[in-house]
mmCIF file of the N, C-alpha and C atoms, coordinates in Angstrom:
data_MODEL
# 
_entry.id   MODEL 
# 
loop_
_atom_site.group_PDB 
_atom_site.id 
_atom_site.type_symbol 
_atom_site.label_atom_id 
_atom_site.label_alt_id 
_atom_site.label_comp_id 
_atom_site.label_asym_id 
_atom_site.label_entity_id 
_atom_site.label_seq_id 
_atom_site.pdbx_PDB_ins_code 
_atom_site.Cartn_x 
_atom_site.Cartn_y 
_atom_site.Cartn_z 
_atom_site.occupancy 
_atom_site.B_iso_or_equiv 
_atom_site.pdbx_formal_charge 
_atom_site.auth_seq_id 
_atom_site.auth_comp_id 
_atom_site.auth_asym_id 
_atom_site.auth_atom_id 
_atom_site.pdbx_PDB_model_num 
ATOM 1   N N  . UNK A 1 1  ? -27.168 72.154 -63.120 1.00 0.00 ? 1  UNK A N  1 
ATOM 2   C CA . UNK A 1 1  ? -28.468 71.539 -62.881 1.00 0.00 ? 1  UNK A CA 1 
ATOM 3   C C  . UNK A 1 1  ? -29.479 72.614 -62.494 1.00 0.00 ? 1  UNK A C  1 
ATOM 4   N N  . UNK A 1 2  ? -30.122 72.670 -63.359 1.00 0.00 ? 2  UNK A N  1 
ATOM 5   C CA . UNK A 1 2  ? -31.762 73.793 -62.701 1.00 0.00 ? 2  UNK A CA 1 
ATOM 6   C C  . UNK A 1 2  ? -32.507 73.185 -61.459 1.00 0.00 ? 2  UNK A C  1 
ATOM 7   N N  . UNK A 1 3  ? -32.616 74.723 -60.612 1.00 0.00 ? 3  UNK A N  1 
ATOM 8   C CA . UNK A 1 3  ? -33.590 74.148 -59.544 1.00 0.00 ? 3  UNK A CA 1 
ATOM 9   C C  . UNK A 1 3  ? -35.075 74.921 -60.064 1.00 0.00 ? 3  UNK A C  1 
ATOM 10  N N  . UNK A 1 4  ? -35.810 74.279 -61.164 1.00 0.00 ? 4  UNK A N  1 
ATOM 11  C CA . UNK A 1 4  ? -36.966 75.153 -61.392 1.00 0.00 ? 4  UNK A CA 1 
ATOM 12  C C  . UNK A 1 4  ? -38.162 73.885 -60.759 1.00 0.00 ? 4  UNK A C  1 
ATOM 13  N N  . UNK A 1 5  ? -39.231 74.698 -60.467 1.00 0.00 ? 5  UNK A N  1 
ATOM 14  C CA . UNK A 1 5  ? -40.292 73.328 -59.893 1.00 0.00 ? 5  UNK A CA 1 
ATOM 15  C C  . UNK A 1 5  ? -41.243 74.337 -60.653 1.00 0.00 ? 5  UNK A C  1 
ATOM 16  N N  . UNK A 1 6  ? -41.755 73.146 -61.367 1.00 0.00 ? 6  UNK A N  1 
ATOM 17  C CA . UNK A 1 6  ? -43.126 73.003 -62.683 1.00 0.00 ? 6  UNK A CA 1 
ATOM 18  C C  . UNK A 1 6  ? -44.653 72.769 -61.539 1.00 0.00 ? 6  UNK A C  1 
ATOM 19  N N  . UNK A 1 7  ? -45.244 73.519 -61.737 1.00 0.00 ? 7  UNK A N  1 
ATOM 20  C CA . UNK A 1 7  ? -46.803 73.005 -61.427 1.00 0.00 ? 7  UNK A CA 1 
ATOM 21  C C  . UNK A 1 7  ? -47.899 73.334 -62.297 1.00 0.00 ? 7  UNK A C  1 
ATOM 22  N N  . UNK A 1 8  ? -48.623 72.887 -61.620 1.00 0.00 ? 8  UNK A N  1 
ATOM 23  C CA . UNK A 1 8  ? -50.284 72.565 -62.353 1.00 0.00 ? 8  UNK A CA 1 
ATOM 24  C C  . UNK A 1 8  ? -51.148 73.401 -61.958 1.00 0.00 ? 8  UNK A C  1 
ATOM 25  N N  . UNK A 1 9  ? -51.023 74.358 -61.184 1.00 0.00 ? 9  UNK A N  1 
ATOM 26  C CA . UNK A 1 9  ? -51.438 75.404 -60.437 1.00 0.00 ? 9  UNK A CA 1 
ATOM 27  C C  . UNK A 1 9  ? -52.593 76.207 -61.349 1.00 0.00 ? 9  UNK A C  1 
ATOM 28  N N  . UNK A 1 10 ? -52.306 76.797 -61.589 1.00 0.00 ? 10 UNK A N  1 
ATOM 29  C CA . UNK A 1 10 ? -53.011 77.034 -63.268 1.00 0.00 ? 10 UNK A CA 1 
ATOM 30  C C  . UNK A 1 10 ? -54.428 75.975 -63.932 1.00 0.00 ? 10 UNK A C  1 
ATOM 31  N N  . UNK A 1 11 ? -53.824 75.031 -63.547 1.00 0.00 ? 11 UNK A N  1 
ATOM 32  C CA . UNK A 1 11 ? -55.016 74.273 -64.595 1.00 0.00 ? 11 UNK A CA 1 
ATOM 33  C C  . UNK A 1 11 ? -55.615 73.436 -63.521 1.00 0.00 ? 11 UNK A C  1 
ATOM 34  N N  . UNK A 1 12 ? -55.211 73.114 -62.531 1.00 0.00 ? 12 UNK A N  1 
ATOM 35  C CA . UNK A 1 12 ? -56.664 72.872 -61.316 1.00 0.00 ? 12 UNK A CA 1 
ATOM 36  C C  . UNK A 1 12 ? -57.548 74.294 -60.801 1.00 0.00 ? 12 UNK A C  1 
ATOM 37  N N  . UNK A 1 13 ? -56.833 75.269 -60.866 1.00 0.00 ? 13 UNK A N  1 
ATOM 38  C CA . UNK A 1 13 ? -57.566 76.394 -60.609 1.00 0.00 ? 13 UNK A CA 1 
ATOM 39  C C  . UNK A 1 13 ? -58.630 76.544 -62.066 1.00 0.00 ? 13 UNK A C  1 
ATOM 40  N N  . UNK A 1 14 ? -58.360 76.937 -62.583 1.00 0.00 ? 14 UNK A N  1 
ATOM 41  C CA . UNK A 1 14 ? -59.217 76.802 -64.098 1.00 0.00 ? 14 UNK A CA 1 
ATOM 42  C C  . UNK A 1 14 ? -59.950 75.464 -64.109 1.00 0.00 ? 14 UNK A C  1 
ATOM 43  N N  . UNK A 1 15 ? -59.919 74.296 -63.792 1.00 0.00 ? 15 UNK A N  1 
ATOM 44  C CA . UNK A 1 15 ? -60.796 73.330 -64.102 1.00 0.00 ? 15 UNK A CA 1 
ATOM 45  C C  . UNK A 1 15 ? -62.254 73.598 -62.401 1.00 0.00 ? 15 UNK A C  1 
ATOM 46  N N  . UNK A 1 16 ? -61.644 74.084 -61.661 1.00 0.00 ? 16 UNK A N  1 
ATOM 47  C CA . UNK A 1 16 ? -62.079 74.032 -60.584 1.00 0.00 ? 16 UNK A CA 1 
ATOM 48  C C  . UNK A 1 16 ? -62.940 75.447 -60.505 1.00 0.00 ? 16 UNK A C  1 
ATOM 49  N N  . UNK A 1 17 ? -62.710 76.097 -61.531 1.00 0.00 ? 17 UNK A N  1 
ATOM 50  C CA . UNK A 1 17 ? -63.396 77.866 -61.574 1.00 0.00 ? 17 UNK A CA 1 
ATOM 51  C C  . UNK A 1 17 ? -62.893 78.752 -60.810 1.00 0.00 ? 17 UNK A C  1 
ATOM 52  N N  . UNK A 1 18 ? -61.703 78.647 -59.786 1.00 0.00 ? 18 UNK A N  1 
ATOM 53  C CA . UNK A 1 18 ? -60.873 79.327 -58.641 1.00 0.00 ? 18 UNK A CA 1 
ATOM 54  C C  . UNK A 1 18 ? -60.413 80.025 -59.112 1.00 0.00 ? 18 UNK A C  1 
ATOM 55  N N  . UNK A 1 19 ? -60.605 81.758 -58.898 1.00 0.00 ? 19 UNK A N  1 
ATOM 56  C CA . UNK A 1 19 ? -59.853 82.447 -59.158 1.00 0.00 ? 19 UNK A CA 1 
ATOM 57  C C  . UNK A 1 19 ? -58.572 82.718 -58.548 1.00 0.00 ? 19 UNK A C  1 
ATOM 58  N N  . UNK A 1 20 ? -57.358 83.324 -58.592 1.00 0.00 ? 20 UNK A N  1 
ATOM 59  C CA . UNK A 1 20 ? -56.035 83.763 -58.067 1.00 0.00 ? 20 UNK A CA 1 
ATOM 60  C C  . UNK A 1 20 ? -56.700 84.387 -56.358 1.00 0.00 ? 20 UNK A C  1 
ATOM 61  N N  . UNK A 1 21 ? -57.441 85.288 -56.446 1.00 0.00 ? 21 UNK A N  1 
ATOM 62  C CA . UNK A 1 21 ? -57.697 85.920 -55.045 1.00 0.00 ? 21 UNK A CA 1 
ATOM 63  C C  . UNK A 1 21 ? -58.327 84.989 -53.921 1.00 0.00 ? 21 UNK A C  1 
ATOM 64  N N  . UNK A 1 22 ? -59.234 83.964 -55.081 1.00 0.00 ? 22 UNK A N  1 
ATOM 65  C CA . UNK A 1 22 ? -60.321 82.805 -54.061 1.00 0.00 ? 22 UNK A CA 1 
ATOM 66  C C  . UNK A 1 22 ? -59.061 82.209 -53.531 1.00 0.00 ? 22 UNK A C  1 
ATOM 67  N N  . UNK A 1 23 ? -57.686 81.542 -54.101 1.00 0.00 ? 23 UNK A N  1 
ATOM 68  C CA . UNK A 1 23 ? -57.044 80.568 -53.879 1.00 0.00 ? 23 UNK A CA 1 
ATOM 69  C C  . UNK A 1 23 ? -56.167 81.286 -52.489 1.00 0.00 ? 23 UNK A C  1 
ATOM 70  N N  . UNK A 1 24 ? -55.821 82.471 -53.155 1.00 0.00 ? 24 UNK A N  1 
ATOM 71  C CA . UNK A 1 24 ? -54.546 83.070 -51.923 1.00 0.00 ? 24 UNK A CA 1 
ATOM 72  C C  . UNK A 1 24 ? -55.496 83.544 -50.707 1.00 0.00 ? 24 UNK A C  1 
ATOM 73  N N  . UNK A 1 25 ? -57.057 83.424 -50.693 1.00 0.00 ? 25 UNK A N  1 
ATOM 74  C CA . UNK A 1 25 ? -57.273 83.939 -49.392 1.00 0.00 ? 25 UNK A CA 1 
ATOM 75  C C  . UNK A 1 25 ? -57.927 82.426 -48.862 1.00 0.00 ? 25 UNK A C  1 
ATOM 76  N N  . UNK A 1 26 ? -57.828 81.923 -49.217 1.00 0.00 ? 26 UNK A N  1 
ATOM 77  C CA . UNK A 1 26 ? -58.027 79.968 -48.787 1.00 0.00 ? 26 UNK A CA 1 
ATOM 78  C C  . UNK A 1 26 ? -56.498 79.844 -48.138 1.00 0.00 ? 26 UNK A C  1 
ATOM 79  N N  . UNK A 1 27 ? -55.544 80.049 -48.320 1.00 0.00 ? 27 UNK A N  1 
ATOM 80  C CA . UNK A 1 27 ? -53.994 79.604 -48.318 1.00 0.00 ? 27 UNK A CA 1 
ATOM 81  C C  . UNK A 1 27 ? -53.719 81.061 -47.405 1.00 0.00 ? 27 UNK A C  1 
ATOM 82  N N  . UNK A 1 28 ? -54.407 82.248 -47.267 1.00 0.00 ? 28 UNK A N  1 
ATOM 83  C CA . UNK A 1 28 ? -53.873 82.978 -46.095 1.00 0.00 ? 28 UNK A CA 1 
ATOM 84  C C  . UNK A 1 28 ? -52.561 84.074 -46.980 1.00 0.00 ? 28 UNK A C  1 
ATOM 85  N N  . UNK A 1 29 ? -51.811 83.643 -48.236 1.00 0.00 ? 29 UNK A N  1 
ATOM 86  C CA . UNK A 1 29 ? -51.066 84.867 -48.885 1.00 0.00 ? 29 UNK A CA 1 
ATOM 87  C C  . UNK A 1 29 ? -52.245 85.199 -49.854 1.00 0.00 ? 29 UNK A C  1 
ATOM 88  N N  . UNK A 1 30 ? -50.825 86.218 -50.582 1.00 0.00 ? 30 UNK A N  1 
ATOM 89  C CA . UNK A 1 30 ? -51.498 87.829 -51.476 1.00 0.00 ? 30 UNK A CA 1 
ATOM 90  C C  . UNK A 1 30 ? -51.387 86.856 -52.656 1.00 0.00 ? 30 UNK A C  1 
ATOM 91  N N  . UNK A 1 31 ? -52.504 87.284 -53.415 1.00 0.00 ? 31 UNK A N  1 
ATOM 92  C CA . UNK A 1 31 ? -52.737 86.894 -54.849 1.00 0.00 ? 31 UNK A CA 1 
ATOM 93  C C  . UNK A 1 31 ? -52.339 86.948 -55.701 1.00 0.00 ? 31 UNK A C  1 
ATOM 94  N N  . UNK A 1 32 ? -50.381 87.729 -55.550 1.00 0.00 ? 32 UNK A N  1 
ATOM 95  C CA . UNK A 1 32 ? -49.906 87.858 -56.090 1.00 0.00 ? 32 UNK A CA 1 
ATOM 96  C C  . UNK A 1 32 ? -48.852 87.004 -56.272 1.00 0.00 ? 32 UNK A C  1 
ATOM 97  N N  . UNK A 1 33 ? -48.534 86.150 -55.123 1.00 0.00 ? 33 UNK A N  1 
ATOM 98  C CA . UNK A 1 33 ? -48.261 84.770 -54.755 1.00 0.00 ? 33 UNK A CA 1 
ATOM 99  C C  . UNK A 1 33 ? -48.580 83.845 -55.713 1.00 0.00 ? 33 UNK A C  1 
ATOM 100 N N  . UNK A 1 34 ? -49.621 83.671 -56.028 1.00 0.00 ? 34 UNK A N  1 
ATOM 101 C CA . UNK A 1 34 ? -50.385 82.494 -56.913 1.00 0.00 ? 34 UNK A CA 1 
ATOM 102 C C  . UNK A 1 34 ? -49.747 82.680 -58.135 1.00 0.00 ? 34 UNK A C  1 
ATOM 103 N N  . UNK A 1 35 ? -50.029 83.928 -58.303 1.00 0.00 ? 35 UNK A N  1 
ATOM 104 C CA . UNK A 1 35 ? -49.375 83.867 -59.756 1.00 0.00 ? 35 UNK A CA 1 
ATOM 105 C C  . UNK A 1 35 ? -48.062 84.178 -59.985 1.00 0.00 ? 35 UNK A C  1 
ATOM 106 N N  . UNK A 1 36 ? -47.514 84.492 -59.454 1.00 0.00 ? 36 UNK A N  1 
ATOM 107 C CA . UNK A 1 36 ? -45.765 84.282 -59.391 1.00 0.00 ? 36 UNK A CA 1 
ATOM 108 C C  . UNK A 1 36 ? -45.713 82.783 -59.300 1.00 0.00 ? 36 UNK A C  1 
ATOM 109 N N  . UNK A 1 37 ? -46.049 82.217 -58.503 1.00 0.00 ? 37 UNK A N  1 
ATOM 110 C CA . UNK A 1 37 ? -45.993 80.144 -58.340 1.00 0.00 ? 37 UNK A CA 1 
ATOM 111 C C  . UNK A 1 37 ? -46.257 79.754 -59.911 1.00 0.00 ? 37 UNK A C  1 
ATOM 112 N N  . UNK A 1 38 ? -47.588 80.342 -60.451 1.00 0.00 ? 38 UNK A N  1 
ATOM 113 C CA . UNK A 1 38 ? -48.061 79.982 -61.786 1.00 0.00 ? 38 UNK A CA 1 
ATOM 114 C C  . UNK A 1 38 ? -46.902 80.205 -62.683 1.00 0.00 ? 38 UNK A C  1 
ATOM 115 N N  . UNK A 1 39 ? -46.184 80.649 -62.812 1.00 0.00 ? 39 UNK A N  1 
ATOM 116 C CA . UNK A 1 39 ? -45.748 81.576 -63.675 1.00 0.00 ? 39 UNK A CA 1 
ATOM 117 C C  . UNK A 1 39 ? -43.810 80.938 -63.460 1.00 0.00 ? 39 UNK A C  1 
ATOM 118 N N  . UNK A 1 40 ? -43.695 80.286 -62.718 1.00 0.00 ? 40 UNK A N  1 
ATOM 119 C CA . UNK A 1 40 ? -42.504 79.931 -61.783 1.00 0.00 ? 40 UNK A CA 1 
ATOM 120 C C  . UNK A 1 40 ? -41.734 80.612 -61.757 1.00 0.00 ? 40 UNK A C  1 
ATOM 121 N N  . UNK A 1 41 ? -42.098 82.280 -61.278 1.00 0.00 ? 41 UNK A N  1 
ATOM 122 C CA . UNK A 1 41 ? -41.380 83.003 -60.570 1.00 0.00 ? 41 UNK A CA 1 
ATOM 123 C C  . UNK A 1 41 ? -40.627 82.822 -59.780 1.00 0.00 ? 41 UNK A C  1 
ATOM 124 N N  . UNK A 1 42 ? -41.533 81.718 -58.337 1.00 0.00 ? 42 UNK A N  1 
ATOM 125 C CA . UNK A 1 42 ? -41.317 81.621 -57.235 1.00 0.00 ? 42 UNK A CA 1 
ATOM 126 C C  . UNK A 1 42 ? -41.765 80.328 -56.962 1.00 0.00 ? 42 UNK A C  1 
ATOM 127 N N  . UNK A 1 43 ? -40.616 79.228 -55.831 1.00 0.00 ? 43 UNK A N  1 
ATOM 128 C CA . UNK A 1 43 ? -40.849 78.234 -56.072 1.00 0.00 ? 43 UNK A CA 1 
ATOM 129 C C  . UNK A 1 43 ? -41.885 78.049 -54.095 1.00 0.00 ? 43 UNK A C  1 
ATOM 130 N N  . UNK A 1 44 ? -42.464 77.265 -54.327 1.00 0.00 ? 44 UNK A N  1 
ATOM 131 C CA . UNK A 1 44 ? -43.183 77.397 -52.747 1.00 0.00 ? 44 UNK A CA 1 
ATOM 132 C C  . UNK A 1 44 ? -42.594 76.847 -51.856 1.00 0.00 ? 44 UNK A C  1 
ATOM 133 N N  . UNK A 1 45 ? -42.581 77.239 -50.700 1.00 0.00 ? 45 UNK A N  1 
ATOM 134 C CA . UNK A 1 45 ? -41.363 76.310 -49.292 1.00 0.00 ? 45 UNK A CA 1 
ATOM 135 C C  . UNK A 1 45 ? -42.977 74.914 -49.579 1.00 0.00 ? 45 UNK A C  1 
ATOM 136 N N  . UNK A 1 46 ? -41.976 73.924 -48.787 1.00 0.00 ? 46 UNK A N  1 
ATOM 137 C CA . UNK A 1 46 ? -42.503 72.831 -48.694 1.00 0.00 ? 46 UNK A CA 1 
ATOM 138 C C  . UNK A 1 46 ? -43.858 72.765 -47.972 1.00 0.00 ? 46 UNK A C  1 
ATOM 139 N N  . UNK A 1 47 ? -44.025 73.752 -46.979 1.00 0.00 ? 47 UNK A N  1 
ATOM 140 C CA . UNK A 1 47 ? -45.246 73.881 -46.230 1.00 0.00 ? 47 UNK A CA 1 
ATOM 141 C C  . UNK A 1 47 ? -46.547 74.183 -47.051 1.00 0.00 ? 47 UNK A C  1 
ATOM 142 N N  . UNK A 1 48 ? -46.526 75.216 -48.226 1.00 0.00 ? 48 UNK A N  1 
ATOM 143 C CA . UNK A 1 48 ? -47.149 75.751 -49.164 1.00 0.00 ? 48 UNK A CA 1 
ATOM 144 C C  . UNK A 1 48 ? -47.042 75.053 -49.739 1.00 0.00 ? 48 UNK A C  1 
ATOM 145 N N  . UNK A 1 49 ? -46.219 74.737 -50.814 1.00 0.00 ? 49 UNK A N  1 
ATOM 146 C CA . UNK A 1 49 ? -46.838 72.981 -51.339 1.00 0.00 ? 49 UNK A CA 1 
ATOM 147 C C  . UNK A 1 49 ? -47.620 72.022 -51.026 1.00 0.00 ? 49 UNK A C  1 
ATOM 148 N N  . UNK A 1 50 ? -47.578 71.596 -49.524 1.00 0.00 ? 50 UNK A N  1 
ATOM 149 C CA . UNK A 1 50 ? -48.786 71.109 -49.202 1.00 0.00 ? 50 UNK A CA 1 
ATOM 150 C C  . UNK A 1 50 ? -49.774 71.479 -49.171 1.00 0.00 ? 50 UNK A C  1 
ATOM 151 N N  . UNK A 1 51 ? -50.117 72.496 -48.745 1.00 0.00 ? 51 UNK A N  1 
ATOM 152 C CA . UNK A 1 51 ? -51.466 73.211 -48.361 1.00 0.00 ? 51 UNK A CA 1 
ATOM 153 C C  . UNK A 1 51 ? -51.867 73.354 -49.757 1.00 0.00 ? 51 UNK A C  1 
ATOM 154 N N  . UNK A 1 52 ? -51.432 73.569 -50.647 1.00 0.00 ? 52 UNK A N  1 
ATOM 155 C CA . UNK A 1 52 ? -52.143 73.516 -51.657 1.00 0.00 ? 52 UNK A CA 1 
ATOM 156 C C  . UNK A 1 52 ? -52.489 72.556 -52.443 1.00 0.00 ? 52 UNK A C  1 
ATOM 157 N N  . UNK A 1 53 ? -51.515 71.562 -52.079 1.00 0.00 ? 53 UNK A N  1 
ATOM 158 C CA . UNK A 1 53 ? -52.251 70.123 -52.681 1.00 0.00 ? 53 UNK A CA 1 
ATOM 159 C C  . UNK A 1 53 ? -53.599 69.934 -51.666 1.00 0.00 ? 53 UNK A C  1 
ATOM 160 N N  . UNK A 1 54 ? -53.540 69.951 -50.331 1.00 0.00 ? 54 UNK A N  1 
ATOM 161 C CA . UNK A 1 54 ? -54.337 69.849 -49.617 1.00 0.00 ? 54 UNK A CA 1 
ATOM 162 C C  . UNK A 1 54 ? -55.660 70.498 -49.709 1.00 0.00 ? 54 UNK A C  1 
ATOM 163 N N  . UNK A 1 55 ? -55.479 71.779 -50.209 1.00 0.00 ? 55 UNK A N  1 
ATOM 164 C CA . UNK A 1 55 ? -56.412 72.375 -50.902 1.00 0.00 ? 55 UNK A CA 1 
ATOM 165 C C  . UNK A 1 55 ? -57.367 71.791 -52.255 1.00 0.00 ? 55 UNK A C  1 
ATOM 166 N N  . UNK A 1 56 ? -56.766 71.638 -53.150 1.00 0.00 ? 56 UNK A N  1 
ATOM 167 C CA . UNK A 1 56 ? -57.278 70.695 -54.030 1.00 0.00 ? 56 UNK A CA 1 
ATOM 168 C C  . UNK A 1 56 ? -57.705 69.515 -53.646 1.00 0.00 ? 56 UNK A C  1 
ATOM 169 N N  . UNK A 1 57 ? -57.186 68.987 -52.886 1.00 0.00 ? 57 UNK A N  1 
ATOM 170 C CA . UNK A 1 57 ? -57.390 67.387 -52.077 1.00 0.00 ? 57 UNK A CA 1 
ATOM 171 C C  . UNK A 1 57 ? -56.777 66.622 -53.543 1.00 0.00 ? 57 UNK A C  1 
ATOM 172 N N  . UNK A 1 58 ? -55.465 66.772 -53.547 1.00 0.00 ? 58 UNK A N  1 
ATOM 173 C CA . UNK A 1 58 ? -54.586 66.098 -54.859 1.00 0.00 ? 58 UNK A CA 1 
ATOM 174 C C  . UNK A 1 58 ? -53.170 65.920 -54.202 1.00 0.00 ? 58 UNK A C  1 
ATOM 175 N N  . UNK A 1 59 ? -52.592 64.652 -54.600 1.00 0.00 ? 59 UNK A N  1 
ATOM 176 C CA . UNK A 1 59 ? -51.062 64.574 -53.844 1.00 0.00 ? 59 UNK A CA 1 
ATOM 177 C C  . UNK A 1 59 ? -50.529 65.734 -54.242 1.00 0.00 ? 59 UNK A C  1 
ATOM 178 N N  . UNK A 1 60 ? -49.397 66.015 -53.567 1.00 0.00 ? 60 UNK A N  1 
ATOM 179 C CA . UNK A 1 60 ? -48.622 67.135 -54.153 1.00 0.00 ? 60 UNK A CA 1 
ATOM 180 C C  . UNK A 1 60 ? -47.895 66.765 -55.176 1.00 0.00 ? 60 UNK A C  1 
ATOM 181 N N  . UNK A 1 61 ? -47.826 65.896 -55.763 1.00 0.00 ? 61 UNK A N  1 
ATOM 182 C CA . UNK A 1 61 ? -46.674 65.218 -57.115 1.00 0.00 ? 61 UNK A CA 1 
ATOM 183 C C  . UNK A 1 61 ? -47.999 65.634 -58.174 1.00 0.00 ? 61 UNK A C  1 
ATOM 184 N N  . UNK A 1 62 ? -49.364 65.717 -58.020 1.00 0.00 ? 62 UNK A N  1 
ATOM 185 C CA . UNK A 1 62 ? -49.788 65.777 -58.977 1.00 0.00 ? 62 UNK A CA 1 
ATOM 186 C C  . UNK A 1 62 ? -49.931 67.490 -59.804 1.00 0.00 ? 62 UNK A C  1 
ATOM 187 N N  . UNK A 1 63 ? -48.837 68.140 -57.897 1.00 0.00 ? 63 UNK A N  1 
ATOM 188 C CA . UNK A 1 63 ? -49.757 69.849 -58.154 1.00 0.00 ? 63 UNK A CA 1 
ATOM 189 C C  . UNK A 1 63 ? -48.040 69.994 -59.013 1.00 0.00 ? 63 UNK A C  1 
ATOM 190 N N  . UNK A 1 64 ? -46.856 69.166 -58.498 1.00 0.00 ? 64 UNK A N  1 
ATOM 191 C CA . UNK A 1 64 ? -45.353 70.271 -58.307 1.00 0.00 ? 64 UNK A CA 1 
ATOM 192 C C  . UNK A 1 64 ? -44.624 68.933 -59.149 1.00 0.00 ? 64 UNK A C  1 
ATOM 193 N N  . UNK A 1 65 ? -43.747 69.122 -59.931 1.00 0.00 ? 65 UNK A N  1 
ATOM 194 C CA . UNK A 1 65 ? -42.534 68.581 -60.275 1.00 0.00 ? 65 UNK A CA 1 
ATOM 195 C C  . UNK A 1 65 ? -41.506 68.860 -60.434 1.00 0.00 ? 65 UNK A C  1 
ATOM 196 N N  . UNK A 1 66 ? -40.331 67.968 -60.586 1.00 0.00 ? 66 UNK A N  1 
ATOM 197 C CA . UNK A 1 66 ? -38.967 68.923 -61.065 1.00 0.00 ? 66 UNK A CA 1 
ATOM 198 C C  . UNK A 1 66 ? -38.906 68.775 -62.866 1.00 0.00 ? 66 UNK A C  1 
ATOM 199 N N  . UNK A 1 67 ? -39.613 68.599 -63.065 1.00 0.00 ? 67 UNK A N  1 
ATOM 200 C CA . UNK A 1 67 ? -39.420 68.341 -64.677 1.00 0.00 ? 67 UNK A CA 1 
ATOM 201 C C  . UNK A 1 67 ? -40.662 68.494 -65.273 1.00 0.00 ? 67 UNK A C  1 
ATOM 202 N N  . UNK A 1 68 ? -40.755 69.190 -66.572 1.00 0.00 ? 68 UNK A N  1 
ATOM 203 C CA . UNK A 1 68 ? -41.788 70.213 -66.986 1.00 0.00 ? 68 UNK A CA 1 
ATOM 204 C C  . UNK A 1 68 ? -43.176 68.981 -67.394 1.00 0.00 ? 68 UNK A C  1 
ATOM 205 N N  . UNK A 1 69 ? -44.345 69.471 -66.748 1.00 0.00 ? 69 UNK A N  1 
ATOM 206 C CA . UNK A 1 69 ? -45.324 68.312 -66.891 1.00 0.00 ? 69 UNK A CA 1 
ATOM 207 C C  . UNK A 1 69 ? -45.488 67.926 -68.555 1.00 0.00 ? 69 UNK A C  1 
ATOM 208 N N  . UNK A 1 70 ? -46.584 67.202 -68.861 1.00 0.00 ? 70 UNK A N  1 
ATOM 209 C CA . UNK A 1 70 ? -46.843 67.343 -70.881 1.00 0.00 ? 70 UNK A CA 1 
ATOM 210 C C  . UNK A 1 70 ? -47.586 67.912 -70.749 1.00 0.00 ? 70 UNK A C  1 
ATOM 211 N N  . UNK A 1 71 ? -47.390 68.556 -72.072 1.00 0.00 ? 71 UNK A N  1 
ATOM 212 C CA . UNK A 1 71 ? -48.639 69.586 -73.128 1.00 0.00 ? 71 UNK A CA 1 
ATOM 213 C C  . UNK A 1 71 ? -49.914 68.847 -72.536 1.00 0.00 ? 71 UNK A C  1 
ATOM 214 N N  . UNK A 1 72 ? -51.046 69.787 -72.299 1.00 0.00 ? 72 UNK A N  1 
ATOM 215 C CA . UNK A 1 72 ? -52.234 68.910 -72.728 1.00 0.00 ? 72 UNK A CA 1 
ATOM 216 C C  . UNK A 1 72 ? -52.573 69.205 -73.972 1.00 0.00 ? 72 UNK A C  1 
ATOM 217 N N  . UNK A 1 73 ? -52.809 67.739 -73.847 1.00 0.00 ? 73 UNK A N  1 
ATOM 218 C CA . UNK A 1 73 ? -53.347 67.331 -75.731 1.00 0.00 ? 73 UNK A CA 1 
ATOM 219 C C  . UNK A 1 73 ? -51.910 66.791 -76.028 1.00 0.00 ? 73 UNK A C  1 
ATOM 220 N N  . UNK A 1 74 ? -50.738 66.507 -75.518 1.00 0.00 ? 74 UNK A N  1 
ATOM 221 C CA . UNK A 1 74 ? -49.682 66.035 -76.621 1.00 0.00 ? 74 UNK A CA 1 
ATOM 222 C C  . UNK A 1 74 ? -50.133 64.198 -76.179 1.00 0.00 ? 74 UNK A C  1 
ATOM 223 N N  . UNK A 1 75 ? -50.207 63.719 -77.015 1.00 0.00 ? 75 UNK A N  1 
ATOM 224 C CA . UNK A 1 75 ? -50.381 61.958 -76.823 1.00 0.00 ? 75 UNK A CA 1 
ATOM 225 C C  . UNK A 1 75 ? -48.478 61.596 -76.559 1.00 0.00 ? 75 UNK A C  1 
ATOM 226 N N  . UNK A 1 76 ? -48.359 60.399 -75.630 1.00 0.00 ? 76 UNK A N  1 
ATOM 227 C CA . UNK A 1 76 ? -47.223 59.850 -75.830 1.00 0.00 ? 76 UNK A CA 1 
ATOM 228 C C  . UNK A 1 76 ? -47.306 59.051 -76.994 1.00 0.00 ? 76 UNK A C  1 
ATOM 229 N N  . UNK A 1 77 ? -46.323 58.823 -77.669 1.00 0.00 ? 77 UNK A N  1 
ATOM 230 C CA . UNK A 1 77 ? -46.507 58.130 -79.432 1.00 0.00 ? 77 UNK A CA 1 
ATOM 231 C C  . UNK A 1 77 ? -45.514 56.749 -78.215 1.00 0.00 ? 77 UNK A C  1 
ATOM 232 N N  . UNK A 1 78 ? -46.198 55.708 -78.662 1.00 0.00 ? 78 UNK A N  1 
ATOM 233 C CA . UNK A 1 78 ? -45.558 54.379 -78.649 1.00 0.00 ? 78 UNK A CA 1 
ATOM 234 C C  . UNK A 1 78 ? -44.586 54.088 -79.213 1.00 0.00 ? 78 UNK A C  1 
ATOM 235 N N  . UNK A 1 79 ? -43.773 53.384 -78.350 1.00 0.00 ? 79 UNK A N  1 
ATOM 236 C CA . UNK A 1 79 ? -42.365 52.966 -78.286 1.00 0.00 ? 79 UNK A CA 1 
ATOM 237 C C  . UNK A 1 79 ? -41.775 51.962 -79.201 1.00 0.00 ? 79 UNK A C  1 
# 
């Protein structure tokens, strides 16, 4: 069983204009952090997960999953 955790990290920062350095000095780590998370280098302790949903002001289910989010742009095709 994989322990990988998928986020959105990436594309609220980009919809939001946040760069990697704006985000890790809001959140207090190195900017190199962000993008290791982006990238799922590195998965975040639970505390950092929050704060960054909290940051966005978005649940954290919408920032982290255990299972890879969809494409944007893929439509679900009906059942």
């Amino acid at each position: 069983m994989s322990e990988n955790v998928y986020n959105r990290i990436a594309v609220l920062r980009a919809e939001r204009g946040i760069s990697r350095r704006q985000l890790a000095d809001a959140l207090g780590v190195h900017y190199q952090t962000i993008g290791y998370l982006e990238r799922g280098e590195y998965s975040p302790s639970l505390y950092l997960a929050l704060r960054i949903a909290e940051f966005f002001e978005v649940a954290v289910e919408v920032l982290f999953s255990t299972a890879p989010f969809p494409r944007i742009g893929d439509e679900s095709k009906p059942a």
